[in-house]
N, C-alpha and C positions, 0 to 999 in steps of 0.2 A: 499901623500894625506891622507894617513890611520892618522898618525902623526898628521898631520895640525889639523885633526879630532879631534883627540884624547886630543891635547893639548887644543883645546879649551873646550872640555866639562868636561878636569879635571880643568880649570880655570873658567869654570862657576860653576862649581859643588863648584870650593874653594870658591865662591864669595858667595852663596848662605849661606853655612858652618859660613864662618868667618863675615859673615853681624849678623846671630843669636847668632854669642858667643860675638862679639866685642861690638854690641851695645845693645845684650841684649834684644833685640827684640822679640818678641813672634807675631808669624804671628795669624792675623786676625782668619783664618780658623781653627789652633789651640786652640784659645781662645773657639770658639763658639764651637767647638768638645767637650771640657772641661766643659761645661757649660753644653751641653746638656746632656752627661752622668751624670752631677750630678743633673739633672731634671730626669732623669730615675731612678736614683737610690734613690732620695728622694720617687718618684712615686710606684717603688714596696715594697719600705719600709708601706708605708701608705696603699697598696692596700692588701697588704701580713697579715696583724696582723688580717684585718675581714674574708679575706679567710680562715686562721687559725681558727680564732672561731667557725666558721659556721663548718667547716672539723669536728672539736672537737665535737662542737655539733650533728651533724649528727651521726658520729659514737657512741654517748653515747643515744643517741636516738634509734639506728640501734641496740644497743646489752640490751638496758630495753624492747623494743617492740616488741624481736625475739622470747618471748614466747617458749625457751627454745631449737627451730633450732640452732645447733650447728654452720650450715655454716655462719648465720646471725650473731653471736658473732663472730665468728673468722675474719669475712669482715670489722665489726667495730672497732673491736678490730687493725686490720690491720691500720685501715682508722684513726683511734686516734694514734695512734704510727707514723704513715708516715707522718701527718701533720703536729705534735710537733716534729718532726728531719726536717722537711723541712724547718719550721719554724727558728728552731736552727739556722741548717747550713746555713740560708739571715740572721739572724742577727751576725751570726759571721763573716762571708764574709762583713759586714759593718765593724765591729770592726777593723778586719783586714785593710781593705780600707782603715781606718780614723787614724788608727796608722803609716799605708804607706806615708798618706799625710801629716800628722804631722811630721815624721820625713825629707821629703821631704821640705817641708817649713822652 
């Protein structure tokens, strides 16, 4: 029984396999996974560059208007530095991505 089992779900599992290499097929659900990631990823691309300014701004604000409080410079100071490496690091995580898919294509 175990066998009988077993043989069928490695012949469905082969049917499944050899349907998306032989015909080349891309299942539906595939597709639309692929899509939505790159609606998200255009989406934090666009949302991330004003978050960034506003960050920048705030901290260059935060260290003219601290009136000489050390911890209010060092927070802004903080707060400018973390945003432009956060910044950074989504736009090179794009870079990467779009070198990934280009050589995949």
């Amino acid at each position: 029984m175990k066998k009988i089992l077993f043989s069928f779900i490695l012949i469905f599992y082969l049917i499944f396999i050899l349907s998306g290499t032989v015909f080349g097929a891309t299942p539906k659900l595939v597709t639309k996974l692929n899509d939505a990631f790159e609606d998200i990823e255009g989406w934090i691309i666009k949302i991330s560059t004003p978050a960034a300014a506003v960050a920048v701004c705030s901290g260059a604000l935060m260290r003219k208007f601290s009136f000489g409080d050390e911890e209010k410079m060092r927070i802004g100071k903080k707060l400018i530095t973390g945003s432009l490496f956060s910044y950074a690091f989504i736009l090179a995580a794009d870079l990467v991505l779009s070198a990934i898919q280009s050589l995949i294509s």
